[in-house]
Residue, then its C-alpha position, 0 to 999 in steps of 0.5 A: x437090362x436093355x430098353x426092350x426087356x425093361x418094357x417088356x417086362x413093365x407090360x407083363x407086370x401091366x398085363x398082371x395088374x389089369x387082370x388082377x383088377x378084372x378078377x377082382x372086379x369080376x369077383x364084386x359083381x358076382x357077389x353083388x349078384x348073389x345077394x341081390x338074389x332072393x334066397x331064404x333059409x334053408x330051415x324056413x318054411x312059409x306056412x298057408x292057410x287054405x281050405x280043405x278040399x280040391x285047393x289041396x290039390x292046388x296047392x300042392x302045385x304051387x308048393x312044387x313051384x315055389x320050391x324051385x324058386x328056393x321057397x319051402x310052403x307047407x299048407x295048412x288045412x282049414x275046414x271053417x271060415x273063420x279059422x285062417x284068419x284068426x291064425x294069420x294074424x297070431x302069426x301061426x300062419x304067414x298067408x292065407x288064400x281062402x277069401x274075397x275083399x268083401x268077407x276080408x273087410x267085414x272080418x276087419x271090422x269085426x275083428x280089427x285084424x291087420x290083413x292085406x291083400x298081396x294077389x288074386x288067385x281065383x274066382x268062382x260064381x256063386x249060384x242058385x242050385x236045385x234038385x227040385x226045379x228046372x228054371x227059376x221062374x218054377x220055383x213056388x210060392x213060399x219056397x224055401x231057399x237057403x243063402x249063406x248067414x256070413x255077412x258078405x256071402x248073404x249079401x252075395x247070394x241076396x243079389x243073385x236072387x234080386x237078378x232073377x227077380x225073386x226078390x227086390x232090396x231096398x236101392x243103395x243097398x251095398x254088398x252088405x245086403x241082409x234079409x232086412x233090406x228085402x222090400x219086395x218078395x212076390x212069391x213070399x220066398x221063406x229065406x232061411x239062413x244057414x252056414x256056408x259049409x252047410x247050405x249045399x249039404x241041405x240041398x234036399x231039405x229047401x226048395x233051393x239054395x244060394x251056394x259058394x261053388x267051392x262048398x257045392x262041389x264039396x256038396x255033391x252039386x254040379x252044374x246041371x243042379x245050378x238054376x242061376x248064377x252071378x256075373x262073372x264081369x266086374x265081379x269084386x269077389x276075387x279071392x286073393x292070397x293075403x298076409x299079415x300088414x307089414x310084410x307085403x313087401x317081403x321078398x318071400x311074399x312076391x315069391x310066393x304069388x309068382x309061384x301061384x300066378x303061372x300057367x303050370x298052377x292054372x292047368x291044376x286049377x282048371x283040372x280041379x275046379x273043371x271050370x266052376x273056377x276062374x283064374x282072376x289075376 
């Protein structure tokens, strides 16, 4: 073999060995790539709790997202506060979207629940709706209002009475407001206290009523009945997406609140809510 060939040839066998390094190489960082992607078991399905009504129609649009994302959802319905909860921490839900920081707190205490808030979702003022009065200032004397009877809802409603100068709480009252911290009622307003889910279907039976909007529309009411509502600014009634403490940092978890926080979710939202909602996040 003369000097050339035998070069030749050692370059090809060179050639060969670098290419098959490169294959190799290329091949680890494909696979690197491929399990650092999130990517969940095709038999894996997250289920959600969530209130019935118009966040079904929400949902479903999140569900559709995620899925594209490799994430199945199935949503769970739920017609009582109390209820998603309770699930979520026995683990027959993994998350739940339903609530604010106020009510999660206080369910806490109570209950001793291990939940944690992981992203906001939306936020819908509550409000003052009547059937009966224009304005606030002509409710009567001795009117009867209803407001929510879950602690950090009465709080809530309480407060939007005292903005309209109906009543007056006693100062340093926190959220947790009840009828025992009224100090100053000059109409001697008769505030009767009534479930959530019940107040705006009583709407034709009180003088008025302090409603969660979600429950308003369920109730019929809309706009034109609501006299007064809180303030949207700093505003710590954001309602979040929550799950069990412990799995906050679950790949499925940051999946799930993408699916959720994207415009194609927030025009559903604002079909749906026709503006009683917000977007809070």
């Amino acid at each position: 073999m003369t000097k050339k060939s035998y070069e030749g040839l050692a370059a090809l066998r060179f050639s060969r060995r670098t290419g098959l390094a490169a294959l190799i190489a290329s091949a680890i960082a494909i696979f690197g790539l491929t399990a650092a992607t999130p990517s969940f078991a095709a038999d894996k399905t997250i289920k959600v709790g969530i209130m019935s009504g118009e966040d079904e129609d929400v949902w479903r649009v999140v569900a559709t997202q995620a899925a594209k994302k490799g994430l199945k959802i199935e949503a769970v319905v739920f017609n009582d506060y109390t209820q998603p909860n309770e699930a979520l921490e026995r683990g027959e839900v993994d998350a739940n979207a339903f609530q604010h920081q106020p009510y999660l707190d206080n369910q806490i205490k109570q209950h001793g629940y291990h939940i944690v808030r992981v992203g906001y979702t939306g936020v819908w003022p509550i409000g003052l709706y009547t059937r009966k009065y224009k304005s606030v200032a002509d409710l009567p004397k001795g009117a009867v209002i209803g407001v929510p009877n879950d602690p950090s809802n009465e709080g809530r409603a309480l407060r939007v009475l005292q903005n309209e100068g109906v009543i007056k709480l006693k100062d340093g009252t926190g959220i947790l407001a009840t009828t025992g911290d009224i100090v100053e009622n000059p109409k001697n307003i008769d505030i009767k206290e009534l479930d959530a889910g019940i107040i705006g279907r009583s709407i034709d039976d009180l003088d008025a009523a302090v409603v969660n909007t979600d429950w308003a529309l369920k109730s019929g009411l809309s706009p034109k009945d609501r006299i007064a509502q809180e303030p949207i600014d700093g505003n710590p009634y954001r309602n979040f997406i929550a799950v069990k403490q412990g799995s906050e940092n679950e790949v499925w978890v940051k999946t799930l609140v993408a699916s959720y926080q994207n415009d194609t979710v927030k025009a559903e939202f604002d079909k749906v809510y026709k503006g009683t909602g917000l977007s809070a996040y």
